[in-house]
C-alpha positions in Angstrom: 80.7 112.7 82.6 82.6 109.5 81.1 86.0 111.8 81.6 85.3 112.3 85.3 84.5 108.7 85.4 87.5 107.3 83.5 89.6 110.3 85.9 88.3 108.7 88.8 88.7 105.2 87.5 92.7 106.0 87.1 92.6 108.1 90.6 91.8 104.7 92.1 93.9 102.3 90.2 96.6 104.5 91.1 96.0 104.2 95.0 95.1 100.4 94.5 98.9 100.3 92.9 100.4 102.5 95.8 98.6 100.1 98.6 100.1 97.3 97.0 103.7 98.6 96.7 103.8 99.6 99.9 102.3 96.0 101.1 105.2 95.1 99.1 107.9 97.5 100.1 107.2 96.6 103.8 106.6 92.7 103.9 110.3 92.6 102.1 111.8 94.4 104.8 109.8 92.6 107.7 111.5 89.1 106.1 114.8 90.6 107.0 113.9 91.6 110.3 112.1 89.2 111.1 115.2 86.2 110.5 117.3 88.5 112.8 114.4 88.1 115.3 113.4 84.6 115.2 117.0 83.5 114.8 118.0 85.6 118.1 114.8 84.6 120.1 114.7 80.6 118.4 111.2 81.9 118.1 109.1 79.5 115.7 106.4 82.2 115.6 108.3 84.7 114.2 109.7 82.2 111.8 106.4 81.4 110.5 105.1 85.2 110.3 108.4 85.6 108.2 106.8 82.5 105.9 103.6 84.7 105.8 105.0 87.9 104.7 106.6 85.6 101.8 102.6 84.6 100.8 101.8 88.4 101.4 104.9 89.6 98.9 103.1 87.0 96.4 99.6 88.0 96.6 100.2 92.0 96.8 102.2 90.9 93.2 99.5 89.0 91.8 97.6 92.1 92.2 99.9 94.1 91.0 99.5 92.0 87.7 95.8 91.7 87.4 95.6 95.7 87.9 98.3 96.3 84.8 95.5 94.5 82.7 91.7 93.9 82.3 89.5 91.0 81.8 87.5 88.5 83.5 89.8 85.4 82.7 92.7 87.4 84.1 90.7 88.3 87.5 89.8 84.3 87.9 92.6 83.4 87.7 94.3 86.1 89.9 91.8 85.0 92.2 92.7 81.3 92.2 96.3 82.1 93.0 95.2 84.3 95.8 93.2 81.5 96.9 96.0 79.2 97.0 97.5 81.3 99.2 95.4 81.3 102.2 95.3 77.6 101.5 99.1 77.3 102.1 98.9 79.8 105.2 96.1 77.8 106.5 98.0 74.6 105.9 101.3 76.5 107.6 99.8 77.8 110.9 97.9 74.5 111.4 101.0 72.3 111.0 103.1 75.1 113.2 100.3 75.6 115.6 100.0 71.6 116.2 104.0 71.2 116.3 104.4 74.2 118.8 101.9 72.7 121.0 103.1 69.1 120.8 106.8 70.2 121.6 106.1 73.0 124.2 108.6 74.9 122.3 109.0 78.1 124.5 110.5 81.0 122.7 113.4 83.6 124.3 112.3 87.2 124.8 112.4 89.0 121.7 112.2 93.2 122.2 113.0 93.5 118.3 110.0 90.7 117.7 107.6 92.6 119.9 108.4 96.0 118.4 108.0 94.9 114.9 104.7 92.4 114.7 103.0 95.5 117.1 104.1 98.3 113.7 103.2 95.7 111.3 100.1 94.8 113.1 98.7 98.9 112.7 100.1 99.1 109.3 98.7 95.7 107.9 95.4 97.0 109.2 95.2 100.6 107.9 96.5 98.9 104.3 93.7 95.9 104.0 91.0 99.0 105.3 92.5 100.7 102.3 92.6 98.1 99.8 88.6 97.1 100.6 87.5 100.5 100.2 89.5 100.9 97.0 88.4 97.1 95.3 85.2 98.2 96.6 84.8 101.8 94.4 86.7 99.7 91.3 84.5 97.1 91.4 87.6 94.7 91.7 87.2 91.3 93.8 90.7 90.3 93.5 92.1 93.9 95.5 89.3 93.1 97.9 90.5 89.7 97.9 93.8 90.7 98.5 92.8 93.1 101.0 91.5 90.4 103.6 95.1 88.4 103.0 96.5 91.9 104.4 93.7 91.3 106.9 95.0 88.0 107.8 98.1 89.4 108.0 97.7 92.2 110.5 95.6 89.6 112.6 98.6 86.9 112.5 101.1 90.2 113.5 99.1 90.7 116.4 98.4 87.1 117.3 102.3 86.7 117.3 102.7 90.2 119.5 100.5 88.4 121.9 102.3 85.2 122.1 105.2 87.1 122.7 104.0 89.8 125.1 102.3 86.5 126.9 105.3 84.4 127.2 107.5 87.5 128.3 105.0 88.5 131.0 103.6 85.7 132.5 104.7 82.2 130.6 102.0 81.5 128.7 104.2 80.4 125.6 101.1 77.9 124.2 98.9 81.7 123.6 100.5 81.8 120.0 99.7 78.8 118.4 96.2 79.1 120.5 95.8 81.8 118.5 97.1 80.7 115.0 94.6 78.0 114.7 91.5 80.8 115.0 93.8 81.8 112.2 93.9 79.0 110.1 90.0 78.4 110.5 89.4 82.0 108.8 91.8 81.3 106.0 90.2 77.9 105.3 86.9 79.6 105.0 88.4 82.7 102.4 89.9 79.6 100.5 85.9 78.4 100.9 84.5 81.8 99.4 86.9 82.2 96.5 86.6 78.1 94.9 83.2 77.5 96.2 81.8 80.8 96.6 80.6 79.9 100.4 78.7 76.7 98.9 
């Protein structure tokens, strides 16, 4: 019984390790397609989703870490740096949001923007669905942690594919940072949960 156990333990590290690769694998290509798109549109938001896929790449490598090894020291403090994290893509799309809206900065059309956040969007979401079934069945908060960053991540793509989709269709460039302050309010409260635990 403990071999099936252990069996299945390393059945699911190895998927937790495989989710986070490919989190990986795919935020590093987005940065590059994503400065080709936001430097051909002058489109802030895709700037800043480039900024976010740099905190994904981070926290999908903090887990990386905190899987290699054991220990409840090493999952605080795993946690923490996930935690600063949000905080800093809280802070970002708050600051963005606010400076998009004061300038009424109004993007170009961007088919290459639109295309990607809509693929990121579906992927981000199938991976953090993933990643909270797997922390879930190890018993592991910071891949569950990590799997509502990918959450927030798949959100933000498809809060960015609607400020673009918006302000290509009908004008409505201020639908973007609209949506990235709904954003920032659920990343202050995961920052909430992981230092206060909700308190």
């Amino acid at each position: 019984m403990s071999d099936v156990n252990q069996n299945s333990r390393q059945a699911l590290l190895r998927r937790g390790f495989a989710l986070e690769y490919a989190t990986l694998g795919w935020n590093m290509v987005g940065i590059v397609i994503l400065a080709i798109a936001a430097i051909g549109a002058r489109s802030v938001a895709l700037a800043g989703f480039g900024l976010d896929s740099l905190i994904e790449i981070g926290a999908s490598t903090v887990v990386i870490w905190e899987l290699s090894g054991t220990g409840e020291e090493r999952q605080e403090r795993a946690l923490r740096v996930i935690g600063v994290g949000f905080a800093l893509l809280g802070l970002y799309l708050l600051v963005q949001s606010t400076l998009v809206l004061a300038c009424g900065f109004r993007p170009h059309h961007s088919s290459l923007g639109i295309a990607w956040t809509a693929v990121t969007a579906a992927v981000m979401f199938a991976l953090a669905f993933g990643k909270a079934r797997t922390g879930a069945a190890l018993d592991n908060p910071v891949l569950r942690t990590e799997g509502r960053v990918t959450l927030v991540d798949g959100l933000l793509a498809a809060a960015v594919l609607l400020g673009l989709v918006l302000n290509t269709t009908v004008g409505w460039w201020w639908a973007d940072p609209a949506a990235g302050y709904v954003l920032a309010y659920y990343a202050a409260r995961e920052v909430r949960e992981i230092f206060f635990g909700g308190q």
